[in-house]
Z-matrix of the N, CA and C atoms (Angstrom, degrees):
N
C 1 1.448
C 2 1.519 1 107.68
N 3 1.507 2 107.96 1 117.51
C 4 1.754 3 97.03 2 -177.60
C 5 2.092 4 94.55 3 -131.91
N 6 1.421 5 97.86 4 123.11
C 7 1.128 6 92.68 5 176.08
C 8 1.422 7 101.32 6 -132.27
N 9 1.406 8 122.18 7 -167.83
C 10 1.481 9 125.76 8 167.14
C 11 1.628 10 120.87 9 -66.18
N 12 1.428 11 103.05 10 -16.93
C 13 1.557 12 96.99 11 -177.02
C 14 1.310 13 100.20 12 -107.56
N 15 1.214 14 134.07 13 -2.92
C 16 1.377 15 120.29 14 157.99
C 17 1.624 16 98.13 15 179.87
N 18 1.594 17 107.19 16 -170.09
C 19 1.775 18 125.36 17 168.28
C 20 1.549 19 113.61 18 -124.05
N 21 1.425 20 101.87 19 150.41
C 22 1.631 21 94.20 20 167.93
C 23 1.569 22 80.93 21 -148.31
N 24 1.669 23 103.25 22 142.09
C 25 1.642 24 123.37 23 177.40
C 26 1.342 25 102.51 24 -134.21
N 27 1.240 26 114.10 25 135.00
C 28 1.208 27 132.23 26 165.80
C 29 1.790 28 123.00 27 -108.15
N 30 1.561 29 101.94 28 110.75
C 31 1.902 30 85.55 29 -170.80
C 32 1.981 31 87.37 30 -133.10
N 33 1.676 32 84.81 31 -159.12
C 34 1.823 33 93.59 32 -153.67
C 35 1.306 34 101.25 33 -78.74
N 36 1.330 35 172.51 34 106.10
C 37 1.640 36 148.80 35 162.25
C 38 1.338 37 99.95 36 -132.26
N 39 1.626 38 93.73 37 150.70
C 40 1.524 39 117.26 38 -162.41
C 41 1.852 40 101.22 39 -76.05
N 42 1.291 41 113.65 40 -21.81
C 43 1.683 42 121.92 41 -160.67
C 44 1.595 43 105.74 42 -136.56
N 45 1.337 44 101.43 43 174.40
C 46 1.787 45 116.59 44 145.61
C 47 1.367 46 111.27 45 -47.33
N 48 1.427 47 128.21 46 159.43
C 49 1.165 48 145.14 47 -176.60
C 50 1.718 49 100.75 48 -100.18
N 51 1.155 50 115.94 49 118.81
C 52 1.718 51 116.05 50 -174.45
C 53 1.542 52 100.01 51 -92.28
N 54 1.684 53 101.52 52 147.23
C 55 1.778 54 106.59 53 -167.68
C 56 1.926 55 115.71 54 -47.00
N 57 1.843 56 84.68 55 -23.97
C 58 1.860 57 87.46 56 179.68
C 59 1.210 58 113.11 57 -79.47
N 60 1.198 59 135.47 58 -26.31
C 61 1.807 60 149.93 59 -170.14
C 62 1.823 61 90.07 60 -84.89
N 63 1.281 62 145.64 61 -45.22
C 64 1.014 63 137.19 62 -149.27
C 65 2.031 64 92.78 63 -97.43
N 66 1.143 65 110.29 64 -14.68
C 67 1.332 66 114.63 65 -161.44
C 68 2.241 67 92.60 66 -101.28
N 69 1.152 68 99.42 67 -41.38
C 70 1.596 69 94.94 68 163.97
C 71 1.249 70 126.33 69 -58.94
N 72 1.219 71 104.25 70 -32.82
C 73 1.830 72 108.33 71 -172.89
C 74 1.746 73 80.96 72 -72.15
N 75 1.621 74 127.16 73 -73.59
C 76 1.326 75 115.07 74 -146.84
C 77 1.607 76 108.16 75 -70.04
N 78 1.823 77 122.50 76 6.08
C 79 0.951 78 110.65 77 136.25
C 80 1.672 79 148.16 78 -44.89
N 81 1.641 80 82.64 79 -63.94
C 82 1.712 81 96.73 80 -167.06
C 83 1.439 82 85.06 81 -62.68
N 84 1.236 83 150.90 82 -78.11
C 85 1.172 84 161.37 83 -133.50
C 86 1.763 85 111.41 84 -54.09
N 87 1.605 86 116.62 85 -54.22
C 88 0.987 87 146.14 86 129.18
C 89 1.684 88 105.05 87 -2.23
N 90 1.291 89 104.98 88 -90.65
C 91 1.654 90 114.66 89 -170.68
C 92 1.646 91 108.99 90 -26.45
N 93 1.723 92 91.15 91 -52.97
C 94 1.779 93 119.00 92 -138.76
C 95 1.674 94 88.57 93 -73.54
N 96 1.493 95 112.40 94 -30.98
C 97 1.698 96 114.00 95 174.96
C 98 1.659 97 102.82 96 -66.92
N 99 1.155 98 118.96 97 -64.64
C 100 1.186 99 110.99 98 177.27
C 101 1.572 100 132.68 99 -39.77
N 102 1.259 101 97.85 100 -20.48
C 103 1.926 102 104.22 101 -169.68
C 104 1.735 103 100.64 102 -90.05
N 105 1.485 104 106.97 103 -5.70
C 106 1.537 105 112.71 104 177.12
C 107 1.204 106 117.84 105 40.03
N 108 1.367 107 125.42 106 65.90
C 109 1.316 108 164.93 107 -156.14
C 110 1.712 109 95.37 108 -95.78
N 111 1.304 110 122.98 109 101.40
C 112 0.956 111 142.71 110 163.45
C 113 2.067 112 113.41 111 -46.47
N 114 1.340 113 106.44 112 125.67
C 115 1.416 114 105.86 113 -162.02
C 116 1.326 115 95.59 114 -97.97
N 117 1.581 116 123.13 115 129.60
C 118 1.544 117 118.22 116 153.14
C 119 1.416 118 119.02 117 -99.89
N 120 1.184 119 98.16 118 152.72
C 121 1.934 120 113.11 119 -177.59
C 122 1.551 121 102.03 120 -124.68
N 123 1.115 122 104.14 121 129.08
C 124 1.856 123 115.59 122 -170.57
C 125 1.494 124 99.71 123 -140.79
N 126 1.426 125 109.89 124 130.09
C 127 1.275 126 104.72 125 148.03
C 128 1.601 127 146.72 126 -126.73
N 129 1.105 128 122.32 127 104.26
C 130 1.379 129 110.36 128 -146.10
C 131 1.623 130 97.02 129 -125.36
N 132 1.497 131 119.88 130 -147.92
C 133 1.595 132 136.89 131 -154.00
C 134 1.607 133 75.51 132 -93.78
N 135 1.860 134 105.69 133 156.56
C 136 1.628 135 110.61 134 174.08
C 137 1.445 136 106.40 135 -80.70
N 138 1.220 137 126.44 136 -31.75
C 139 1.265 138 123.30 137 179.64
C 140 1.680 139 122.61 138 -59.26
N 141 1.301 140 106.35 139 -32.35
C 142 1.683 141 122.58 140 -171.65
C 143 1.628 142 84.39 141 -78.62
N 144 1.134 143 136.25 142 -70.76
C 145 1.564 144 142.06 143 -178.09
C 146 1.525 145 105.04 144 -30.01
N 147 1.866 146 110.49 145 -64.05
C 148 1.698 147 91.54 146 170.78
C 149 1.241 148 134.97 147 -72.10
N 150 1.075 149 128.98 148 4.89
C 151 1.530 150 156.37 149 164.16
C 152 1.227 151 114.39 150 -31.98
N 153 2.092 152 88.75 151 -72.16
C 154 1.585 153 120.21 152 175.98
C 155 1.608 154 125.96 153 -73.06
N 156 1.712 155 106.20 154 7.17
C 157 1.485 156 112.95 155 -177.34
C 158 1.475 157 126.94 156 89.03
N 159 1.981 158 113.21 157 12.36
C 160 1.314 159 115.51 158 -168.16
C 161 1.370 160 84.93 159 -80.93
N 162 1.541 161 106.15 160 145.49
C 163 1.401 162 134.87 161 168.75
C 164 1.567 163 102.76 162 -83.14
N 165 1.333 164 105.69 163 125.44
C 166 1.704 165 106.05 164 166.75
C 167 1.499 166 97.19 165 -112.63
N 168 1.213 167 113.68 166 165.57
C 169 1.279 168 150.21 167 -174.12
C 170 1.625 169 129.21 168 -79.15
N 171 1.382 170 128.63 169 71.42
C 172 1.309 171 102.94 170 -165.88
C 173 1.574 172 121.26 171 -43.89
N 174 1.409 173 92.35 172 165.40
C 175 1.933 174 84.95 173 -178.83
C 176 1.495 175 111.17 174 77.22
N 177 1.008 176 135.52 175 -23.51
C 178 1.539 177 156.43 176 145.04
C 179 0.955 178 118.41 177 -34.41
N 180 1.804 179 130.52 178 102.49
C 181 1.704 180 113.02 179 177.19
C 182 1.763 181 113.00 180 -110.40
N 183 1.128 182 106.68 181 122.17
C 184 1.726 183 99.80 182 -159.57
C 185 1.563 184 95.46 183 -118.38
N 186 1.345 185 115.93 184 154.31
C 187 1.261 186 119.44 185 -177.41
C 188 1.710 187 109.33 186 -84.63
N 189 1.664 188 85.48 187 -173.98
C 190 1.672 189 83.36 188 164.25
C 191 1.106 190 136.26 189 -39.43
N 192 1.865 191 104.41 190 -75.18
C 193 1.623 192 109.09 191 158.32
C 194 1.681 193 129.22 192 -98.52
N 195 1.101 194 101.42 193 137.01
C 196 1.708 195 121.79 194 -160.25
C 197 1.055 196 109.74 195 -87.42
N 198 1.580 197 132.49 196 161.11
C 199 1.364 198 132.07 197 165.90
C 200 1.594 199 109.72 198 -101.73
N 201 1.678 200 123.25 199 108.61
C 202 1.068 201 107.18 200 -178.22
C 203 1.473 202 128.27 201 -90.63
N 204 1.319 203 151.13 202 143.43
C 205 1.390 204 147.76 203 162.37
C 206 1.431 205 135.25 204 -91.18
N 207 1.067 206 137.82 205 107.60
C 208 1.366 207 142.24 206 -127.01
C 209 1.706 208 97.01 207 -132.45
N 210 1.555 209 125.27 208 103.38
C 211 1.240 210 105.19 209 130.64
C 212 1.140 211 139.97 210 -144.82
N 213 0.701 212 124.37 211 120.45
C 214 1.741 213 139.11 212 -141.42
C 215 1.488 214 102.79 213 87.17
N 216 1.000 215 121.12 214 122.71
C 217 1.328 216 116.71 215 157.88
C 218 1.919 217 126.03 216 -49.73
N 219 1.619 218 98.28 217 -54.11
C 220 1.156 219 96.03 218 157.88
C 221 1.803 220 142.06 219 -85.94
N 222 1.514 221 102.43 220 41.09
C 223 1.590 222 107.55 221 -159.40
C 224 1.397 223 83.04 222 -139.99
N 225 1.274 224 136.27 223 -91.47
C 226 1.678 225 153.18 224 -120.29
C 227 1.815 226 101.11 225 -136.78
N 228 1.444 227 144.02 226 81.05
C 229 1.291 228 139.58 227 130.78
C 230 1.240 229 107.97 228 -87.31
N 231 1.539 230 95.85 229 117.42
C 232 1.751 231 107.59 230 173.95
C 233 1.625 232 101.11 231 -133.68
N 234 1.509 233 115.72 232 153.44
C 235 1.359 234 127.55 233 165.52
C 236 1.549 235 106.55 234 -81.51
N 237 1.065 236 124.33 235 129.92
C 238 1.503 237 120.14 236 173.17
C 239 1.620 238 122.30 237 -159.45
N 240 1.215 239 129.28 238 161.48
C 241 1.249 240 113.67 239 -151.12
C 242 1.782 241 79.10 240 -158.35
N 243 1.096 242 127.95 241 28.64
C 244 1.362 243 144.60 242 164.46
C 245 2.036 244 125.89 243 -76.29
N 246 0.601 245 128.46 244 -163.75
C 247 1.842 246 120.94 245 156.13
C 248 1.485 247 86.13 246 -132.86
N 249 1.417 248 105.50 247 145.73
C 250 1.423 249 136.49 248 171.85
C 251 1.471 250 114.25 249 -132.69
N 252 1.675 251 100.43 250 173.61
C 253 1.093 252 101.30 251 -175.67
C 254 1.680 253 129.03 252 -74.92
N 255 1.347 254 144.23 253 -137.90
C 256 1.174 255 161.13 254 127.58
C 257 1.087 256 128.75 255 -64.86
N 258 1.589 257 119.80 256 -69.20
C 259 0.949 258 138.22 257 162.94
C 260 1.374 259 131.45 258 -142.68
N 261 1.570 260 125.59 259 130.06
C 262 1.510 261 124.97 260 -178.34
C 263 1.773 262 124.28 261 -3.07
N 264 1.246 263 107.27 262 -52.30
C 265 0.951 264 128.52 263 -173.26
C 266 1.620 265 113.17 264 -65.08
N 267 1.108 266 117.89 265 -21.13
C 268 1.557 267 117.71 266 172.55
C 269 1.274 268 114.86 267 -86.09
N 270 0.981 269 115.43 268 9.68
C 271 1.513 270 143.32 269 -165.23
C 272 2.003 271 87.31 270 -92.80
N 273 1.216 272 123.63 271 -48.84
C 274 1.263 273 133.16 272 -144.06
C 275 0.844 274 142.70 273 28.08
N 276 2.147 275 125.31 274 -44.37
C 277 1.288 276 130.27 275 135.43
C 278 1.845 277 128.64 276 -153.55
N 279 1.037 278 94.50 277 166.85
C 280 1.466 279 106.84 278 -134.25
C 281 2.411 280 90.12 279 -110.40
N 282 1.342 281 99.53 280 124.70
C 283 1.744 282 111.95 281 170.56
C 284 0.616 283 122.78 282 -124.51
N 285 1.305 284 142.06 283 144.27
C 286 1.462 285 156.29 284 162.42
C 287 1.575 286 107.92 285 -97.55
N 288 2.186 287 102.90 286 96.76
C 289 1.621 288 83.75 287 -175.53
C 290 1.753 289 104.36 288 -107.92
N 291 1.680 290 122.42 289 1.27
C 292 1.501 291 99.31 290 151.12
C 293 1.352 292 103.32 291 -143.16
N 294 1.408 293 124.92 292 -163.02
C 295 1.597 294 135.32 293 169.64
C 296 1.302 295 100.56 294 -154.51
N 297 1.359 296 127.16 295 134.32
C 298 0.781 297 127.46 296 168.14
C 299 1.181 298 125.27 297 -144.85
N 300 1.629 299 140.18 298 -148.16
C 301 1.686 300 120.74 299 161.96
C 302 1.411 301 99.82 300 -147.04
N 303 1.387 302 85.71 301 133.52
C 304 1.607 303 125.57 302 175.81
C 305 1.763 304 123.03 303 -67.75
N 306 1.331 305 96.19 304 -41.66
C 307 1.536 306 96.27 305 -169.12
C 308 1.729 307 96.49 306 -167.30
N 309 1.163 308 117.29 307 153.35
C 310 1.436 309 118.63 308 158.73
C 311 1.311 310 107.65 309 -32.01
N 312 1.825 311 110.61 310 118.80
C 313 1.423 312 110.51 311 166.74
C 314 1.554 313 119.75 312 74.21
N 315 1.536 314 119.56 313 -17.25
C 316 1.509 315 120.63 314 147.69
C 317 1.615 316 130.54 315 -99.18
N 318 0.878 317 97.65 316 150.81
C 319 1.611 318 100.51 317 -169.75
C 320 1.483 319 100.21 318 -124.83
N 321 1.480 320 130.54 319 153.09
C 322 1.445 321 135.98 320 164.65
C 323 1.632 322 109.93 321 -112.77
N 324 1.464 323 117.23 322 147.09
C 325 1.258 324 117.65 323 142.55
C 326 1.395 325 123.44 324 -101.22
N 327 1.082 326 124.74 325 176.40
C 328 1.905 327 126.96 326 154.36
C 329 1.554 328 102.19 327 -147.02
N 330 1.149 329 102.21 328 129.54
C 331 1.683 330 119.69 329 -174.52
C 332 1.566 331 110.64 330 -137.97
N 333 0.635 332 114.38 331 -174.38
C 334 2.318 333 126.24 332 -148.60
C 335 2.013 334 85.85 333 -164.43
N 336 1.344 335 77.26 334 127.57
C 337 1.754 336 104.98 335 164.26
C 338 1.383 337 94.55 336 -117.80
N 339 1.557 338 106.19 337 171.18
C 340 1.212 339 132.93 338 -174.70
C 341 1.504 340 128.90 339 28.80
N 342 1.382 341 98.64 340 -109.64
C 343 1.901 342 87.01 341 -176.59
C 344 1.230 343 95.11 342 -59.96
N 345 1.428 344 108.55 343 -64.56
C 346 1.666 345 123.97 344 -154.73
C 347 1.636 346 102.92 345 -38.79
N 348 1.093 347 124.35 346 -56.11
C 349 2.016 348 121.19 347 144.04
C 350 1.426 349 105.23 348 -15.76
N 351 0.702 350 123.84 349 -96.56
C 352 1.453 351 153.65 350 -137.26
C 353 1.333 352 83.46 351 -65.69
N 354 1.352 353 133.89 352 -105.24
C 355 1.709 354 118.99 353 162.27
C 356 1.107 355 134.53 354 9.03
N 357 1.455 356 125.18 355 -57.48
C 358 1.385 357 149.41 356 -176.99
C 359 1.788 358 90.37 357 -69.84
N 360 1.108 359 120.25 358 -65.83
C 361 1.523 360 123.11 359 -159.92
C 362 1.673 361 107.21 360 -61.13
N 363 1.333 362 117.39 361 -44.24
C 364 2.113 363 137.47 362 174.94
C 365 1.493 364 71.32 363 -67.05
N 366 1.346 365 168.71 364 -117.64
C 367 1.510 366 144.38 365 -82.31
C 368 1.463 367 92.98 366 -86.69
N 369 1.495 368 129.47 367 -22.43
C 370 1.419 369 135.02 368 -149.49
C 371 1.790 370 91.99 369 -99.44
N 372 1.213 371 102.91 370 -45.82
C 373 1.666 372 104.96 371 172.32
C 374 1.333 373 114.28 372 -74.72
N 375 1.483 374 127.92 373 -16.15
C 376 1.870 375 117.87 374 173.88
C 377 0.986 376 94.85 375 -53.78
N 378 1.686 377 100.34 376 -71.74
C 379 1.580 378 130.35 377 -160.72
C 380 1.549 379 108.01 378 -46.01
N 381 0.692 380 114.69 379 -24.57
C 382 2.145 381 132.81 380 177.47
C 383 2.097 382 75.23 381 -69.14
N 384 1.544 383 98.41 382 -100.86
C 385 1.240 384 81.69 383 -168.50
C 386 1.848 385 148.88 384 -66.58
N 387 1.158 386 107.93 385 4.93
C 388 1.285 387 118.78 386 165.81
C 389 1.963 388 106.44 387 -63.15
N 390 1.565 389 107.30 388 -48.19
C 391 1.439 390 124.48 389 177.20
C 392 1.733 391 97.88 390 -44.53
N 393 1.714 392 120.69 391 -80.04
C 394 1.186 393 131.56 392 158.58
C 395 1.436 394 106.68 393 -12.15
N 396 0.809 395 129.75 394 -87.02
C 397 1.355 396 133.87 395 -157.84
C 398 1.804 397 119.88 396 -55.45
N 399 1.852 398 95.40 397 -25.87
C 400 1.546 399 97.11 398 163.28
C 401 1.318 400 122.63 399 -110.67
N 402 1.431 401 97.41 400 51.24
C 403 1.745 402 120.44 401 174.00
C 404 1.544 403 87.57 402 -142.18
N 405 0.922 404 152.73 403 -28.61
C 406 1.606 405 154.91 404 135.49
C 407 1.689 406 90.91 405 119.82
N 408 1.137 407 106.01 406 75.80
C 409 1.610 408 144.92 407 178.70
C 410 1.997 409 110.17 408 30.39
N 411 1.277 410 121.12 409 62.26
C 412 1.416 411 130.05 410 -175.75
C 413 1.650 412 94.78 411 -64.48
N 414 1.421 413 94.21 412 151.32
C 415 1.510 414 106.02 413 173.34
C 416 1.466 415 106.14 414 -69.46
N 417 1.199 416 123.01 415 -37.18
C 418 1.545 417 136.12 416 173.15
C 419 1.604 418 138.96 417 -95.28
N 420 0.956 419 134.75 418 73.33
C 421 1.756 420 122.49 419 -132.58
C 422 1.611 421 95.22 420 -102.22
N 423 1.203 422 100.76 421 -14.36
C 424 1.680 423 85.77 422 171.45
C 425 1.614 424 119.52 423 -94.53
N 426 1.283 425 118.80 424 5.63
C 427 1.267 426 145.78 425 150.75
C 428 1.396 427 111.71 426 -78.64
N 429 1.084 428 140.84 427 -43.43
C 430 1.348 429 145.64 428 145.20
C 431 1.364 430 111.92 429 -37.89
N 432 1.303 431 137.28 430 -74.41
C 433 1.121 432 156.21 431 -137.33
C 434 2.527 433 90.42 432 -84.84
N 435 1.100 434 85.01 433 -35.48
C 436 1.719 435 86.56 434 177.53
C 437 1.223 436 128.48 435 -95.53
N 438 1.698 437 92.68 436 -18.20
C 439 1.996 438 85.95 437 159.01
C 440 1.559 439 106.98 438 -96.90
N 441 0.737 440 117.19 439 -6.46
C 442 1.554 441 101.48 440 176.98
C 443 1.778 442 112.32 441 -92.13
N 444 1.543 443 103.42 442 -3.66
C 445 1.523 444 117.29 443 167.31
C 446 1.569 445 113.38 444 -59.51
N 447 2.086 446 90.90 445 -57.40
C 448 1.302 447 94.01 446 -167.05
C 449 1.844 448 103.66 447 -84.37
N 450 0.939 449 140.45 448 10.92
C 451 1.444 450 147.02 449 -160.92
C 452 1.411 451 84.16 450 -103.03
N 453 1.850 452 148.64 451 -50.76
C 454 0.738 453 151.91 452 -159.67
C 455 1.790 454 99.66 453 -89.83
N 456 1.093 455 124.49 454 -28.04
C 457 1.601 456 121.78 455 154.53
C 458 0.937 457 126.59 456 -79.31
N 459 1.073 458 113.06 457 -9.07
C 460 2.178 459 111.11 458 171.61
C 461 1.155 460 83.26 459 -97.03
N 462 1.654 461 162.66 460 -65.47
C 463 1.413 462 160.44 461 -125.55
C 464 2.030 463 78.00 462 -65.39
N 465 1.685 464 99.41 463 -81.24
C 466 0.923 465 116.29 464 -153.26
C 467 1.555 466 123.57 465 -51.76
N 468 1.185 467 105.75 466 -36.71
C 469 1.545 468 114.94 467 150.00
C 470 1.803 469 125.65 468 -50.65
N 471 1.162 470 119.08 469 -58.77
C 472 1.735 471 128.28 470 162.66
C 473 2.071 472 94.78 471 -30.49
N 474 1.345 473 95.65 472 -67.99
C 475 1.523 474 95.20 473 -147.69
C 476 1.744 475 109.57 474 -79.21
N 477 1.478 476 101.76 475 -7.24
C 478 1.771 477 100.36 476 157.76
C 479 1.341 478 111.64 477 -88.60
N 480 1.491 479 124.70 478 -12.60
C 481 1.898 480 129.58 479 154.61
C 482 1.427 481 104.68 480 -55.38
N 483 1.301 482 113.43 481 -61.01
C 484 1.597 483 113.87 482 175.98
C 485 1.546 484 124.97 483 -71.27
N 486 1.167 485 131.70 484 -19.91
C 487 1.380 486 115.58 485 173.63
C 488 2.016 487 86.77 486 -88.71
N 489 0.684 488 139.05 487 -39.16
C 490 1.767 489 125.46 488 165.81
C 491 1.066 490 123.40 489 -38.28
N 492 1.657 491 123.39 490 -46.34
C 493 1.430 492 120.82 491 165.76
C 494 1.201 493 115.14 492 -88.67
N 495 1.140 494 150.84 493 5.40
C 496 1.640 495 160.20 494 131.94
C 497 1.511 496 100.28 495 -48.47
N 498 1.582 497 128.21 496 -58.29
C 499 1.626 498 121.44 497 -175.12
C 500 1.200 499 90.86 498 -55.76
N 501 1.800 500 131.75 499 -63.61
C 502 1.329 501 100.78 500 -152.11
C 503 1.662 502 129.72 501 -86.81
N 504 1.339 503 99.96 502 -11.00
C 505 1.276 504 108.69 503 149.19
C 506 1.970 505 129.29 504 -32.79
N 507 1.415 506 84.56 505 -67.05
C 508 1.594 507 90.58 506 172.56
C 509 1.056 508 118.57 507 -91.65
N 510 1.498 509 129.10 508 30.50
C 511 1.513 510 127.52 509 147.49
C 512 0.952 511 81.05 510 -116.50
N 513 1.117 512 161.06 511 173.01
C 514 1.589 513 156.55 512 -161.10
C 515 2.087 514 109.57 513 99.75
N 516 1.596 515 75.36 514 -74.81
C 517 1.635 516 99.52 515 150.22
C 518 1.419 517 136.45 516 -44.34
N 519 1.215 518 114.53 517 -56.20
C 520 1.380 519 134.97 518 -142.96
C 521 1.782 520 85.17 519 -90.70
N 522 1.235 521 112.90 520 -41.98
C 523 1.559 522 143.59 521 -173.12
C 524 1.514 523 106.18 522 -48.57
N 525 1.478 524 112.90 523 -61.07
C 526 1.377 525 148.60 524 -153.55
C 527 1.835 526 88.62 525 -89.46
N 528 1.323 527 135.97 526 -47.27
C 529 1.315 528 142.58 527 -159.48
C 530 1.532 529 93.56 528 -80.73
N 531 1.192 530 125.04 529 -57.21
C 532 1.770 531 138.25 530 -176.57
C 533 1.569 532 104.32 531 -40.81
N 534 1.990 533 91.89 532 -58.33
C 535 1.522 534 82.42 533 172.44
C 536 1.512 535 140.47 534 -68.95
N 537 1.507 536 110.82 535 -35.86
C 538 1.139 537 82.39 536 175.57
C 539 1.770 538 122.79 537 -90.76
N 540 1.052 539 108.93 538 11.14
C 541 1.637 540 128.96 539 -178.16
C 542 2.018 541 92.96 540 -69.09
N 543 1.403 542 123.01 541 -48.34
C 544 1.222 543 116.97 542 -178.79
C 545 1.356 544 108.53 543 -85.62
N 546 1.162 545 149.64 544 -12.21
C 547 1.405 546 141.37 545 162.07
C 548 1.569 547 133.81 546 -43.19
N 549 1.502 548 123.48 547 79.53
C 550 1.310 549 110.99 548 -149.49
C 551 1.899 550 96.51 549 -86.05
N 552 1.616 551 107.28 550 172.08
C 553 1.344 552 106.89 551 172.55
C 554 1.328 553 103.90 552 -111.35
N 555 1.223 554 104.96 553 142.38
C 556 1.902 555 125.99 554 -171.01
C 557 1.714 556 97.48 555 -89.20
């Protein structure tokens, strides 16, 4: 699904997408906007289209003749019946804001071009520093963010030591009260 307010792709992968694998794609992708790669739109017979290497879509029902999308010849033949751009470059830039999985063995992304990028990325950098700022601005915040993890596991550990010696305390008590509460005088 590629519209103006965003994309979602669904392709084959064996796993999760790791932060370095998700950061290559919005590399290459990235670049290929920058090289402002002139877009062609063709439409011809479906057979001549798979010929030229357009990827169709399972689940996809396409007629005789197809609309093809071209950029680079050697990069991007796709069948599509979407509106696109002109050229790569209007694209300006390109995010990956989740991954997730769809089905055994498929995986999805959803990513933001242009502003909607660009927007998306300034809310991701406030929120970066709003975070900063309630660590009272460390040169390191994910060093911040892990001692105060483990500061909150030693707390929490101490004070399940102390409500333990508080129980036995007050059965201790409670113990000591029973007895002499049943002690009658003769």
């Amino acid at each position: 699904m590629v519209s103006d307010e965003y994309l979602r792709f669904d392709f084959s992968h064996f796993a999760k997408m790791s932060d370095e694998e998700i950061a290559a794609v919005e590399k290459i992708v990235n670049r290929k906007i920058r090289q402002n790669i002139p877009v062609i739109i063709r439409e011809m017979p479906k057979e001549e289209a798979m010929k030229l290497g357009a990827m169709a879509l399972f689940g996809e029902k396409y007629g005789d003749v197809v609309r093809v999308v071209i950029m680079d010849e050697n990069y991007s033949i796709e069948l599509c019946g979407g509106t696109h751009v002109m050229s790569t470059g209007e694209l300006n830039i390109f995010k990956i804001t989740s991954e997730s999985a769809v089905a055994a063995g498929v995986r999805r992304i959803e990513a933001l071009a242009g502003c909607k990028a660009e927007a998306y990325m300034n809310q991701q950098l406030n929120q970066l520093q709003l975070i900063k700022a309630e660590f009272k601005n460390p040169k390191d915040v994910l060093t911040s963010i892990r001692n105060l993890q483990e500061d909150k596991s030693r707390l929490q550990k101490q004070v399940e030591k102390l409500e333990a010696k508080m129980l036995v305390g007050m059965r201790n008590e409670l113990l000591l009260k029973s007895k002499t509460s049943t002690v009658l005088p003769f």
